[in-house]
N, C-alpha and C positions, 0 to 999 in steps of 0.2 A: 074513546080510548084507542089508544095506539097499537096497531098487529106487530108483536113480538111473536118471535120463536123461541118453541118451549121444549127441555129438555127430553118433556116424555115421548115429544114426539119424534126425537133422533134415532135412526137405526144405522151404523156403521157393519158394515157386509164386504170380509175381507176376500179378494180377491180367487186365494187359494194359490196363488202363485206368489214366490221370496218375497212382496210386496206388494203394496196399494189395496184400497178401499173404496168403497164407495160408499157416500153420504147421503141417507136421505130423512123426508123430514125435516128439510130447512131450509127458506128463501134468505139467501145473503142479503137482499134488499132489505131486509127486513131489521130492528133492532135485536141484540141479539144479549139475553142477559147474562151476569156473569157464570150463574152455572152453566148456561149452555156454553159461552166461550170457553171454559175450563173442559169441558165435554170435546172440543174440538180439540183443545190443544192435545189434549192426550190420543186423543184417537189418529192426532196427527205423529205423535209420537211415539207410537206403537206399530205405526202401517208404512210410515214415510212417503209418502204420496198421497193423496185423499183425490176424489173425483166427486164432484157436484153437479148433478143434471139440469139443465131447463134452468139458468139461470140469466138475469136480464139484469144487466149492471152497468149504470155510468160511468167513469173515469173517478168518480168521488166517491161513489160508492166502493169499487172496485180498491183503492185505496183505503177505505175503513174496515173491507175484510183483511186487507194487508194489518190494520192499527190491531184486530182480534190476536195478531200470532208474533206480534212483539213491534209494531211499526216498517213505515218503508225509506227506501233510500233510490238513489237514481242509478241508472247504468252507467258503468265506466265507459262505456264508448260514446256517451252523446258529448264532452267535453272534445273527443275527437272532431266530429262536423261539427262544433261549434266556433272551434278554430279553425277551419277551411271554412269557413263566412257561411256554412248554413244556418239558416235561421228556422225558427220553433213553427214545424205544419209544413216545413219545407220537404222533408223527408223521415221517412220512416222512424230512425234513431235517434232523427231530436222530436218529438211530439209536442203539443202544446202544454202539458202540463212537466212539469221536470221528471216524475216520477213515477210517469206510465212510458213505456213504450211499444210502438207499435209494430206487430210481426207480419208482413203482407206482402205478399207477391206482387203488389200494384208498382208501375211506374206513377208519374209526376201527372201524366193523363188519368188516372184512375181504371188503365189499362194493365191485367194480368201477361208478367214475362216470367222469364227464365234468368235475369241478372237485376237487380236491383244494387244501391247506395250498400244498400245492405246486405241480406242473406238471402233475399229474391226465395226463387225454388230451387234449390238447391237441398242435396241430399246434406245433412249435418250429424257430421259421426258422434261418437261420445263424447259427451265433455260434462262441465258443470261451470256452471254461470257465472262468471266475472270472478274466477277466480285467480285472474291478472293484477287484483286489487290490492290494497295491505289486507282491509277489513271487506273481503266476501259478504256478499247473500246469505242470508240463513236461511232463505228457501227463495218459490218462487213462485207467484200467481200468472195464470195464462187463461186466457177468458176467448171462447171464440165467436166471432160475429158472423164471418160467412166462412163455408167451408166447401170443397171441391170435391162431388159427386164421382166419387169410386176412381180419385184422383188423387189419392197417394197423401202425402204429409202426414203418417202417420207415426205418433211420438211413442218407443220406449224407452222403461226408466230400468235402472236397475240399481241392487242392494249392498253396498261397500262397508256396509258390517259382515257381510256373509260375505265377500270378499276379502276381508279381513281375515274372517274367524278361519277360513277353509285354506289359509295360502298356506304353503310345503314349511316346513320348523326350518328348511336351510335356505326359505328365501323372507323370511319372517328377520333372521338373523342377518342376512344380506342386505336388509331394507333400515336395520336399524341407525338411528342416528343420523340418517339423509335427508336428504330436501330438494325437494324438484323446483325449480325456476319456471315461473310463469308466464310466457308472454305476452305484450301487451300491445303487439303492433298487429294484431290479425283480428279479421272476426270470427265468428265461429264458424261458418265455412273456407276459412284460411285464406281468406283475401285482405291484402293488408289494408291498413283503415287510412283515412286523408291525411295525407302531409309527412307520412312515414316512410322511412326507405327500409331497402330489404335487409336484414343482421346479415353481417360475414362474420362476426366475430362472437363468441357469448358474451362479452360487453359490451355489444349492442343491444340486448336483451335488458331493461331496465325494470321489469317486471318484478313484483317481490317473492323471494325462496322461500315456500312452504314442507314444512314437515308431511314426508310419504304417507304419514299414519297421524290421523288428527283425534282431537276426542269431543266425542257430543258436549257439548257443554249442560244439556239436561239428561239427557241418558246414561253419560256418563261411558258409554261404550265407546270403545275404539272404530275407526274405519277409514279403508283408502281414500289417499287422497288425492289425486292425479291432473286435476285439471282439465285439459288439453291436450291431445295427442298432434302435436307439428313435427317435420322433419330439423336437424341439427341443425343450427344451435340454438331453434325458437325453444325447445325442449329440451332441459338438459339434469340432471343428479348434479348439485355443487361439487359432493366431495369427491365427484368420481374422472378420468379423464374420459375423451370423449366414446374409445369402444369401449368401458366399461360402463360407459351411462347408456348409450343405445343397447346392450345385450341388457341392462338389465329394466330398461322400461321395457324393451318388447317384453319380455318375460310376464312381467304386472301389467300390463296394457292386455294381452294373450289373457291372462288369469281373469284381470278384473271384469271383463264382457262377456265370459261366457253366457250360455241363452238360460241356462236353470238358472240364474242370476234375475232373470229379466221379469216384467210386464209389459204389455203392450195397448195402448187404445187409439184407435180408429172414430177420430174425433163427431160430432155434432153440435149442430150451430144451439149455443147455450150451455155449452160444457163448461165447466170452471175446473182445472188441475190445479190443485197444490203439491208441490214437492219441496222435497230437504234438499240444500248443495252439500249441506257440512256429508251425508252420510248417501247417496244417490248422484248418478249419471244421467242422464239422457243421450237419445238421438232421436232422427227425425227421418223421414224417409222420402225421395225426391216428389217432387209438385208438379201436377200436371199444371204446365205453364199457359194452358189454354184457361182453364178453372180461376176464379179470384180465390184468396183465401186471406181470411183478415183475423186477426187477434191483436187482442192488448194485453202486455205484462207489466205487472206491479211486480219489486221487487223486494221480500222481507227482508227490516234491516239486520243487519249484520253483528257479531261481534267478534273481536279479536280472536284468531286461529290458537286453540290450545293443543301446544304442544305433547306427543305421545313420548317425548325423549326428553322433556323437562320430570326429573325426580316427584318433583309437587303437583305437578298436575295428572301423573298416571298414580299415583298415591291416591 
């Protein structure tokens, strides 16, 4: 008979900081029945982050812990090299399977730098994950293979419910009925992606406009929703002109990162993250470019952004 993991053996042990958990009691390798999948989803829904130790996963494996927490979808950036003629194992961002991608300091040698296709080592501020898209991540899996010894990369998230719930009543009313514009020409370390020139204009910006304030679609709660922090006009408020869009992102940019906001973890080779985009940030912290450091991300599929300024849906 076949090694399943079994409910009783789950322990989720929160943090004690605005967010995350850690999970144990359970080899993802493993089949996983549906009490215990119901077990995660919620434990996933109550911590918004979850951390899995000591875990050893293929690229298909890796993807059917994506299928536990609603299915996966591809990165909006590998259509980018795909159209500048890279092809799949060529680099980072396009990987061989459509629906992992791979996060690594490696050049094309299998040589650790400081600039890569992609985000190399590079320090990566807040953001949340492909939120340049119509239909966003609903989370996101990060699995790590090799990691760099007391070299830095290390990832905090933070809590955009509790950035929500705690913003001032006259920037709460400031915020209402906007939407931020998302760019779609840069990576997450703000280097723009193949084949794209630089916006001068906010109509160069083709990204889709999301509502500042979004709602969980299972929690039901409210929470910022910011994307990307780039300078003018990759980042802009639609209804506002351009100094009142910059005064009032720094404002909610300021707010939304504060550090009692935060979690932090200091990765090991066999970690597995899971995080939320709809309700959580991240950043990442600069890579000793001497160190390899290797990860694969799966990312959970998505569904349409509900609106916190539609009548029916904050109903």
């Amino acid at each position: 008979m076949a090694r399943v993991n079994a409910v009783d053996a789950l322990e989720v042990i929160p943090s004690g900081k605005a967010l995350a958990a850690e999970v144990r009691g359970i080899d993802l390798a493993l089949e996983s029945p549906q009490d215990v999948r119901s077990a995660l989803k919620k434990a996933w829904a109550d911590n918004l982050v979850l951390l899995f130790r000591k875990q050893k996963l293929t690229d298909e494996q890796l993807l059917a812990v994506a299928d536990i927490f609603g299915g996966h979808q591809s990165a909006g950036s590998r259509d980018y090299f795909i159209k500048a003629g890279y092809k799949p194992g060529e680099t980072d961002r396009v990987a061989k399977h459509p629906d992992i991608s791979i996060v690594s300091n490696l050049d094309k040698e299998g040589r650790p730098v400081k600039v890569t296709e992609a985000v190399g080592s590079s320090e990566l501020d807040w953001h949340t994950d492909n939120s340049y898209v119509d239909v966003p991540p609903a989370g996101s899996l990060l699995l790590s293979y090799i990691v760099p010894v007391k070299g830095g990369g290390l990832t905090s998230f933070n809590n955009q419910y509790l950035a929500y719930e705690t913003l001032p009543a006259d920037l709460k009313k400031e915020i209402e009925g906007k939407h931020i514009r998302h760019d779609n020409l840069r990576n997450t370390a703000g280097r723009f992606r193949p084949t794209v020139q630089a916006p001068k204009t906010r109509e160069d910006i083709k990204g889709p406009a999301h509502p500042i304030v979004r709602i969980h679609p299972v929690t039901g709660k409210q929470a910022l929703y910011l994307g990307r922090k780039y300078e003018w006009p990759s980042s802009h408020v639609v209804e506002l002109d351009d100094a009142a869009s910059e005064a009032l992102l720094a404002k909610l940019w300021q707010h939304a990162t504060q550090d009692k906001l935060k979690w932090t973890h200091d990765w090991a080779v066999g970690d597995l993250i899971l995080w939320d985009n709809r309700c959580t940030m991240h950043q990442r912290t600069t890579i000793d470019h001497t160190q390899p450091r290797v990860m694969h991300r799966a990312l959970i599929k998505g569904e349409p952004v509900i609106s916190a300024w539609k009548p029916v849906a904050a109903a």
